[in-house]
C-alpha positions as CSV (number, residue, x, y, z in Angstrom):
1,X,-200.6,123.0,134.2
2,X,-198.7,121.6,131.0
3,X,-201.1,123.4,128.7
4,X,-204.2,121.3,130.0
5,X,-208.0,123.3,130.6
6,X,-210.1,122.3,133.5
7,X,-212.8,120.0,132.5
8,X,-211.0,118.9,129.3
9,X,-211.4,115.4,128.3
10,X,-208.7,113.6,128.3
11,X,-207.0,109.8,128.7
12,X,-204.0,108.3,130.7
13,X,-201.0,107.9,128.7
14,X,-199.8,104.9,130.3
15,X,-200.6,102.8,133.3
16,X,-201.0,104.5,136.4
17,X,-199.6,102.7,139.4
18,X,-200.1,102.7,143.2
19,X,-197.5,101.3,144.7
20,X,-197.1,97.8,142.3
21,X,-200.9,97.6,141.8
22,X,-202.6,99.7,138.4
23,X,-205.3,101.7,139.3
24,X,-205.8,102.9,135.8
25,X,-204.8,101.5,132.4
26,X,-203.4,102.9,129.7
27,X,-206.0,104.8,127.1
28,X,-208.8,105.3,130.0
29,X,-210.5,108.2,129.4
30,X,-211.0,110.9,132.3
31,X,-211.4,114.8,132.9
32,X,-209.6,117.5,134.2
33,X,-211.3,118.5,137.8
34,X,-208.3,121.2,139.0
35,X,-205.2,122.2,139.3
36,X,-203.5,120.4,142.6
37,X,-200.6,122.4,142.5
38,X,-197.8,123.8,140.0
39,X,-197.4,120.6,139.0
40,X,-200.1,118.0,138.9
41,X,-203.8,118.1,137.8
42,X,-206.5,116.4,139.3
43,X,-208.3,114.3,137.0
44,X,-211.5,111.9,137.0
45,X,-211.0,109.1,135.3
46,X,-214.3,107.2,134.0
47,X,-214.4,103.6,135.9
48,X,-213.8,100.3,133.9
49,X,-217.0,98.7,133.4
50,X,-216.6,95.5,136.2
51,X,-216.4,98.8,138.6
52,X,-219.3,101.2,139.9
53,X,-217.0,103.8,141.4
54,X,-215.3,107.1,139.7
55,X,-211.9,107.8,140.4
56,X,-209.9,110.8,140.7
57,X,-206.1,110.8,141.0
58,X,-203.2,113.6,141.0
59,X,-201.6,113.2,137.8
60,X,-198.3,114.8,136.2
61,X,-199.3,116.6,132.6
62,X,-196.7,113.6,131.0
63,X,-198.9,111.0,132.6
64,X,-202.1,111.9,130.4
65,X,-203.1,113.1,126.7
66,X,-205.7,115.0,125.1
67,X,-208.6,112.5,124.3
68,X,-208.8,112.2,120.4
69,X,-210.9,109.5,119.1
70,X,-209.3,106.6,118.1
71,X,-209.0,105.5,114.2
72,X,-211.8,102.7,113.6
73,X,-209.7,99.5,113.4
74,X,-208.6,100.0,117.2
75,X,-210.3,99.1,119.7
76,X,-212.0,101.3,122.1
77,X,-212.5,101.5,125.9
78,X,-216.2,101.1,126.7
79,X,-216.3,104.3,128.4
80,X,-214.5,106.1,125.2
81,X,-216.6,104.1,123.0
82,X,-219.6,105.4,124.6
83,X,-218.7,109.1,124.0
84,X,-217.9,108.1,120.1
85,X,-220.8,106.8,119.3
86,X,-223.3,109.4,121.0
87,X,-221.1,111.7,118.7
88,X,-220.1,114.1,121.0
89,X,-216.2,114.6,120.4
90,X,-215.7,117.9,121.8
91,X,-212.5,117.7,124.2
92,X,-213.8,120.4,126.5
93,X,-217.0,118.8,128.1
94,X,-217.7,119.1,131.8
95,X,-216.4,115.9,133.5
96,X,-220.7,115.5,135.2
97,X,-221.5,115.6,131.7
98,X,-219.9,113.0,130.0
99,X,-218.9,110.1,132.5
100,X,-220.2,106.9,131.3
101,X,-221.8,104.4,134.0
């Protein structure tokens, strides 16, 4: 679904809402677990770092990105920061693999 591979890292595009209350910000980064139907993907997203749960939501391809490391002047999710500095950038890692606690 919208050109997305299952287990491919990738991050939210924008603020995800439930109802009025965000569940996941902008920039998180996450991994494709499935296909939920013809048009939405289910994705793990890596918890923020005040929370000790994962979370997997139904997403539409236009509500996430591929990950790509961020240039070094901006500043990085601690999850995605994680991943940059064990070096491993490869955007098709299995979603057990690389979640950060």
């Amino acid at each position: 679904v919208g050109g997305f591979l299952i287990a491919q890292r990738v991050q939210s595009a924008m603020d995800l809402l439930v109802g009025s209350q965000v569940v996941v910000r902008a920039g998180t980064c996450g991994a494709v677990l499935a296909e939920f139907s013809d048009t939405r993907l289910t994705v793990l997203f890596d918890p923020p770092p005040d929370d000790g749960g994962y979370r997997s939501f139904n997403v539409l391809p236009v509500e996430i990105r591929p990950w790509c490391e961020p240039a070094n002047d901006v500043e990085r999710l601690p999850s995605c920061r994680a991943e940059a500095e064990a070096g491993d950038q490869s955007p098709h890692r299995h979603a057990g693999v690389s979640l950060v606690d």
